[in-house]
DOROTI-307987 format. One record per residue (C-alpha): y, x, z; residue in three letters; residue number from 1. Coordinates in steps of 0.25 Angstrom, whole numbers. Each point is the difference from the previous one (the first is absolute). Layout:
REM DOROTI-307987
<<Y; X; Z>; "ALA"; NUM>
...
REM end
This chain:
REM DOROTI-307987
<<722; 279; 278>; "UNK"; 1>
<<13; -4; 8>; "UNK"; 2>
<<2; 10; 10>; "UNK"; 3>
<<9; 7; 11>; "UNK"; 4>
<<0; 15; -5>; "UNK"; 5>
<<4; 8; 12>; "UNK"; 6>
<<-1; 12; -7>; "UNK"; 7>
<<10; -5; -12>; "UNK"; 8>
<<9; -4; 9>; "UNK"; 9>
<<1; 13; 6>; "UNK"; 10>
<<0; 8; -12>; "UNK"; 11>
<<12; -8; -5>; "UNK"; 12>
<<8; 1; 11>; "UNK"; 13>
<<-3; 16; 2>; "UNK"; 14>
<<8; 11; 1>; "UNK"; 15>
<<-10; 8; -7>; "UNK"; 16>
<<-14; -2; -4>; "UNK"; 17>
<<-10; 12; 3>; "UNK"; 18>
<<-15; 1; -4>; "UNK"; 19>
<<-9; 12; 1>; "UNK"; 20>
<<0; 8; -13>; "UNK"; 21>
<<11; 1; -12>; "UNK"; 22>
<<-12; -4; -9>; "UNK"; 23>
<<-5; -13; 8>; "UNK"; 24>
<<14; -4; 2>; "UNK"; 25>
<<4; 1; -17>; "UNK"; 26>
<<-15; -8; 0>; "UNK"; 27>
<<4; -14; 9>; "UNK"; 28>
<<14; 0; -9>; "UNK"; 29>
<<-8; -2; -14>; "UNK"; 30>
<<-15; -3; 4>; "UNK"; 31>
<<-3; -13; 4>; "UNK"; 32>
<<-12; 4; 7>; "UNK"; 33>
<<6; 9; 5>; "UNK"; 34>
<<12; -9; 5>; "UNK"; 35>
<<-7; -11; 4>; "UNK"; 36>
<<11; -10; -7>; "UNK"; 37>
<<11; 8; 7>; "UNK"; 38>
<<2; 10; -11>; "UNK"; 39>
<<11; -7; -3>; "UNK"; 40>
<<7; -1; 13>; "UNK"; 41>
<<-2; 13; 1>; "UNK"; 42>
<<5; 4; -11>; "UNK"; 43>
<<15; -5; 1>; "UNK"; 44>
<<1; 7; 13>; "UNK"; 45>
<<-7; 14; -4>; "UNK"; 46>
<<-13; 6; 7>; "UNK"; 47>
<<1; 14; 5>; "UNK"; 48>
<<-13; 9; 5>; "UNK"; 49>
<<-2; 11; 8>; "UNK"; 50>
<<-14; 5; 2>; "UNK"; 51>
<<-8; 0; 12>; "UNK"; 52>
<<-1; 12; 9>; "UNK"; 53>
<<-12; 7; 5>; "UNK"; 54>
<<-1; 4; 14>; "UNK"; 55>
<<3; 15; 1>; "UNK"; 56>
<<-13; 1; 11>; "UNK"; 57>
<<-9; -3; -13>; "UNK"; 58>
<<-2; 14; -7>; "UNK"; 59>
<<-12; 8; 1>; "UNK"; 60>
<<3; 12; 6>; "UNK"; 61>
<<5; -9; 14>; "UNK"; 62>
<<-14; 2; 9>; "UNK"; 63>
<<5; -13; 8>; "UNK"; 64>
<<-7; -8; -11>; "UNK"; 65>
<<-15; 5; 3>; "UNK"; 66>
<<-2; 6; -13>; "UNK"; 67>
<<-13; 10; -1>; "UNK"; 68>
<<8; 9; -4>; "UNK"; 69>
<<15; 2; -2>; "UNK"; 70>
<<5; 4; -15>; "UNK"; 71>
<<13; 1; -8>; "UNK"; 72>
<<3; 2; -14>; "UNK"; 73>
<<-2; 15; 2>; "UNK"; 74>
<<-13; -4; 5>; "UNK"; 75>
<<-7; -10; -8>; "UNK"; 76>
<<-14; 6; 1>; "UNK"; 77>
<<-2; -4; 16>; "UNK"; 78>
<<2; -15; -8>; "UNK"; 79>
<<-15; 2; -4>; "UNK"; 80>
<<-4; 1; 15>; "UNK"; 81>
<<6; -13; 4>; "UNK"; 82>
<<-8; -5; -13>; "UNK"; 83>
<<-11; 6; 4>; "UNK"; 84>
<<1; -4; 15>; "UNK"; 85>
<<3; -16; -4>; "UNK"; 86>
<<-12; 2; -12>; "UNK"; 87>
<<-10; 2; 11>; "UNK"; 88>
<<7; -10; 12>; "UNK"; 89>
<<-4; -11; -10>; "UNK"; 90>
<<-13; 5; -5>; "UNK"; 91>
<<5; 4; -13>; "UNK"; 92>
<<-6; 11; -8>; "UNK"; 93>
<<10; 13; 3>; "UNK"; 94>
<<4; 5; -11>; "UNK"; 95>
<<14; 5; -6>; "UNK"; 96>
<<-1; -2; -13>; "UNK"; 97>
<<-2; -16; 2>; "UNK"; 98>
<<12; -5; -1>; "UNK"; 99>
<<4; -10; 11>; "UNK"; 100>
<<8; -14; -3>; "UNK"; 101>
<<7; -7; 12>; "UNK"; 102>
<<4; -14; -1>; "UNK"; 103>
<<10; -1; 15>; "UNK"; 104>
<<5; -14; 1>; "UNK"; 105>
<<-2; -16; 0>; "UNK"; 106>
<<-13; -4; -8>; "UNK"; 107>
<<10; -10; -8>; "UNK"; 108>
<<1; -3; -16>; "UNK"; 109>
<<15; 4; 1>; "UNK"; 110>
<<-5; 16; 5>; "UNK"; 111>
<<-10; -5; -15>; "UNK"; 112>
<<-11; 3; 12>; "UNK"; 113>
<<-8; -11; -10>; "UNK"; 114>
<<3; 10; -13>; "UNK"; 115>
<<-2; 12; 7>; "UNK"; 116>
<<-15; -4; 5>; "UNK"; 117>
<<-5; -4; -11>; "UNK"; 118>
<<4; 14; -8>; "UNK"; 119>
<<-6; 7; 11>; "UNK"; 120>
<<-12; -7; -1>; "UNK"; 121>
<<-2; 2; -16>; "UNK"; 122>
<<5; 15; 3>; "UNK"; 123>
<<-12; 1; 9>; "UNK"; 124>
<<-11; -7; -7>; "UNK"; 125>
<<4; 9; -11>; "UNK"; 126>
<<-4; 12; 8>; "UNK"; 127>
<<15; 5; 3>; "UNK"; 128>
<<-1; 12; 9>; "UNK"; 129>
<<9; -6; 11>; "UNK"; 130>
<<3; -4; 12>; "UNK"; 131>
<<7; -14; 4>; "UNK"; 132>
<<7; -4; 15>; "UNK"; 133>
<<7; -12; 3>; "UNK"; 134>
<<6; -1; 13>; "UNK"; 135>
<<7; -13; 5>; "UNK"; 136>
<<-3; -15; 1>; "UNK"; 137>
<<6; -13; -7>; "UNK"; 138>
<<-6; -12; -8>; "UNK"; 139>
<<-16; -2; 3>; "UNK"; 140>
<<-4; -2; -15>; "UNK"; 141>
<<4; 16; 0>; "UNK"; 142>
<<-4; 4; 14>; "UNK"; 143>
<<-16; -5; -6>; "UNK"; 144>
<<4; 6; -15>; "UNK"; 145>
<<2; 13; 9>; "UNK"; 146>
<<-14; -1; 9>; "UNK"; 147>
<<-5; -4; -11>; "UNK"; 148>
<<4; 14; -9>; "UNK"; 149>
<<-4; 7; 11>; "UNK"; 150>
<<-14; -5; 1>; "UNK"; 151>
<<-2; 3; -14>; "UNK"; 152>
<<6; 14; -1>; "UNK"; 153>
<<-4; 6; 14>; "UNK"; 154>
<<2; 12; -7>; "UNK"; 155>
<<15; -2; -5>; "UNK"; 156>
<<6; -9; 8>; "UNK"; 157>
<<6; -4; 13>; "UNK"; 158>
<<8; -12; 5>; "UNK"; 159>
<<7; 0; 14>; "UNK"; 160>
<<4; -14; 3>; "UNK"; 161>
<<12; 6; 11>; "UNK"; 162>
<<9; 10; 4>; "UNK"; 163>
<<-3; 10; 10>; "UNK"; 164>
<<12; 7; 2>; "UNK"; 165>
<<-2; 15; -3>; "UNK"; 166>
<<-9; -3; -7>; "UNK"; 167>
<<9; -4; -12>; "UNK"; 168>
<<6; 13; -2>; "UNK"; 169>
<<-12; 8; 0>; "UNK"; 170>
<<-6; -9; -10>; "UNK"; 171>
<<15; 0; -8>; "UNK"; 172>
<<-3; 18; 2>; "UNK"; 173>
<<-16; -2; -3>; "UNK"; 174>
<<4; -6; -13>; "UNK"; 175>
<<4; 2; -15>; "UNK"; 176>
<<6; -11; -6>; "UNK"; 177>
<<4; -13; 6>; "UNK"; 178>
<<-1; -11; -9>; "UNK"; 179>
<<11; -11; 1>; "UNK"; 180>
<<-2; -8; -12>; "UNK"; 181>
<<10; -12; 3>; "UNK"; 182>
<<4; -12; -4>; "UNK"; 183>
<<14; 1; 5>; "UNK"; 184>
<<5; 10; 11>; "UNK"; 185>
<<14; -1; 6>; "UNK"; 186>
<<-2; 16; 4>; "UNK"; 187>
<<-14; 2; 6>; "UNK"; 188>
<<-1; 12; 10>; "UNK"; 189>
<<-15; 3; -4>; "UNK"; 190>
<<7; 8; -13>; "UNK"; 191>
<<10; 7; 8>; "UNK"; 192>
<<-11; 2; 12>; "UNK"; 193>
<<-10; 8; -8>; "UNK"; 194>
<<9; 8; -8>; "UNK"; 195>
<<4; 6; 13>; "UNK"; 196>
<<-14; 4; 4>; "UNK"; 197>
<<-2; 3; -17>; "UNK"; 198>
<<-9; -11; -3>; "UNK"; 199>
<<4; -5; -13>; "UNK"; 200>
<<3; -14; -2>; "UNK"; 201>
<<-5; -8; -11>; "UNK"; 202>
<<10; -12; -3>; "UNK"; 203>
<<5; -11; -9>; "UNK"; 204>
<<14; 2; -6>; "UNK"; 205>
<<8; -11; 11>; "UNK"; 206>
<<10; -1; 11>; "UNK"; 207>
<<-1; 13; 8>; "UNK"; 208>
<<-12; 8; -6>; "UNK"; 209>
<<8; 2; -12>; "UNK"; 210>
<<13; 4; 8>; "UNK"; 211>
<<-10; 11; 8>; "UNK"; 212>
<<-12; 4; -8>; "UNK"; 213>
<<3; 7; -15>; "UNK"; 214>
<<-12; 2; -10>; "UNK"; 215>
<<-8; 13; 0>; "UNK"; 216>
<<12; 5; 9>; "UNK"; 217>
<<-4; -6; 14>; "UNK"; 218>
<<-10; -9; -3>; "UNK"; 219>
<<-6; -9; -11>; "UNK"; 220>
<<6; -13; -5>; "UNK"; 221>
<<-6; -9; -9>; "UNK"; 222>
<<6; -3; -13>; "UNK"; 223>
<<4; -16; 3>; "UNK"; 224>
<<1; -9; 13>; "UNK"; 225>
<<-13; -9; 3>; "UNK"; 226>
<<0; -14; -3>; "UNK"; 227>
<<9; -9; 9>; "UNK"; 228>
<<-10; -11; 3>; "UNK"; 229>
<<-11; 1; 9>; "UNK"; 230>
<<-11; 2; -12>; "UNK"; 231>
<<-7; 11; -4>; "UNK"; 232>
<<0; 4; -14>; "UNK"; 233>
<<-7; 11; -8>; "UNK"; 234>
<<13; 7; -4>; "UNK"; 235>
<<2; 2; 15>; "UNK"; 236>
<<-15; 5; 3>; "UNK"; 237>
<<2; 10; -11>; "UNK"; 238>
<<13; 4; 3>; "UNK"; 239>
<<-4; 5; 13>; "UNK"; 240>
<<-12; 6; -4>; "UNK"; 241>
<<6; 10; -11>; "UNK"; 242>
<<9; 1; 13>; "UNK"; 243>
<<-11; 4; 9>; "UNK"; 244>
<<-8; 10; -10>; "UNK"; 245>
<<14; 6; -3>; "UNK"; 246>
<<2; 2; 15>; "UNK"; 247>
<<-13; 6; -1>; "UNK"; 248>
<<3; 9; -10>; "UNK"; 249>
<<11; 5; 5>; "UNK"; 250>
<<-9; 5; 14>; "UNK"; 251>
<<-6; 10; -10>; "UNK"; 252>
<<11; 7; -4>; "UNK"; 253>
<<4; 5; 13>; "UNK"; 254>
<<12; 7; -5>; "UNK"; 255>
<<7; -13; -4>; "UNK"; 256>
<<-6; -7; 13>; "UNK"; 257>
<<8; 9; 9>; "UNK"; 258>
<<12; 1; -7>; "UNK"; 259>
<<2; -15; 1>; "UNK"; 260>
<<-4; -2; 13>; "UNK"; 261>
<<10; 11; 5>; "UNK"; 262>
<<10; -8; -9>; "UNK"; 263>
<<-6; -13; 6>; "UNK"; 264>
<<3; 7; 14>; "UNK"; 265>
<<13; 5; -3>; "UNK"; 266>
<<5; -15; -5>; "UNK"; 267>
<<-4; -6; 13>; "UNK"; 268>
<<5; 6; 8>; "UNK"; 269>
<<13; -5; -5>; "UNK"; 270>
<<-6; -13; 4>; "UNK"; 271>
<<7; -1; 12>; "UNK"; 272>
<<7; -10; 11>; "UNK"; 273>
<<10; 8; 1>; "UNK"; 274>
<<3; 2; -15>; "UNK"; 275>
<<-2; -15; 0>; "UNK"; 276>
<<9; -3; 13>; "UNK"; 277>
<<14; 9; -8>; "UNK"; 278>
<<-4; -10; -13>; "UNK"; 279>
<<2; -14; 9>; "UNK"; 280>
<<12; 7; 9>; "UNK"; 281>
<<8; 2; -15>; "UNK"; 282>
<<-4; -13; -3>; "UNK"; 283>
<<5; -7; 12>; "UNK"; 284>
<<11; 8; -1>; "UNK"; 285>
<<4; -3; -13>; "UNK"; 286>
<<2; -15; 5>; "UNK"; 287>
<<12; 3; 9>; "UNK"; 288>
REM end
């Protein structure tokens, strides 16, 4: 419809245009999904991305975040306490050789919160030795379809419908994987958050996860990018399962497990503001 474009006025008139990630920048030029009809625009004038940076406070061996018990990639073992310690704080059944799956962000279709659930839910009725924890809040069809997962695998699942502060990171420690199965992600920090505490990510190929999370190297990335449209399809489901029992796979052969969450560590902790802040200074700079 007719309509004032703030946003293609500026992006016509810039200097520079910047988004978040070098993979999401290359996606609103040609997708027009993506775009959202500026893919042309922004094509004439070029989209550059620099990634996100994670706040150098968040690491595991830093005691100022509450964790049970501090660790480093020296020291993954003591991960199994703060599991442990986390397992038991929600009634959980302890045990290390469960794997643990966290979910830490918006309950929204673009996070693929709508895919996810429903995996996790054939996972389970399956009898998939797992365990399942969603923490945040968003649209109330999936804040019910996570009550509602709960109340049907006491067991297996958990849904926190908030943020308690500390609480994220000794859940981002307590876990292994952290699914981020998204429709589109500009950069995401959940991927680049876990990593540092080696909690592997399990993403879909777009924007951000693909320029920070690598295959069997620091984390698990599924073969093709989900389905744009807020619909959930079979392939999807599927996708994310074979996802989630490779993940689960992978927890039995520990060897393999430790060597990519110390390569998952050592990645991340290049994610950094301050690797971020010299990419935006040569930037600026380059326009003089």
């Amino acid at each position: 419809m007719p309509c004032v474009n703030m946003l293609l006025g500026a992006v016509r008139t810039a200097g520079m245009v910047l988004t978040v990630s070098p993979r999401y920048a290359r996606e609103v030029m040609s997708d027009p999904l993506k775009g959202c009809e500026l893919e042309t625009a922004l094509k004439q004038v070029t989209v550059h991305g620099i990634l996100n940076g994670v706040e150098d406070v968040v690491r595991p061996d830093n005691a100022v975040l509450g964790l049970t018990e501090t660790y480093d990639a020296d020291s993954l073992d003591k991960k199994k306490q703060v599991k442990a310690a986390m397992q038991s704080s929600l009634g959980l059944m302890v045990d290390p050789d469960t794997p643990v799956f966290l979910f830490m962000g918006r309950l929204d279709v673009q996070k693929g919160v709508d895919i996810m659930f429903e995996a996790i839910g054939r996972a389970l009725d399956a009898g998939l030795k797992a365990q399942f924890i969603t923490m945040g809040s968003g649209l109330e069809p999936l804040e019910e379809k996570a009550t509602s997962l709960e109340d049907r695998f006491p067991g297996n699942f958990r849904a926190i419908l908030s943020f308690k502060g500390a609480e994220k990171y000794r859940t981002f420690a307590a876990a292994d994987f952290a699914l981020m199965p998204s429709r589109y992600e500009p950069c995401g920090l959940v991927q680049m958050e876990g990593m540092r505490f080696g909690t592997l990510p399990i993403v879909a190929p777009t924007g951000g996860l693909s320029d920070t999370v690598f295959d069997m190297q620091t984390g698990i990335v599924m073969p093709k990018e989900v389905q744009q449209d807020s619909v959930v399809t079979e392939g999807d489901v599927s996708m994310l399962l074979d996802a989630i029992s490779k993940a689960c796979n992978l927890f039995r052969d520990e060897p393999t497990y430790r060597r990519m969450q110390r390569a998952a560590m050592g990645a991340a902790a290049a994610f950094s503001w301050s690797n971020s802040a010299k990419e935006y200074i040569a930037k600026f700079q380059s326009m003089w």
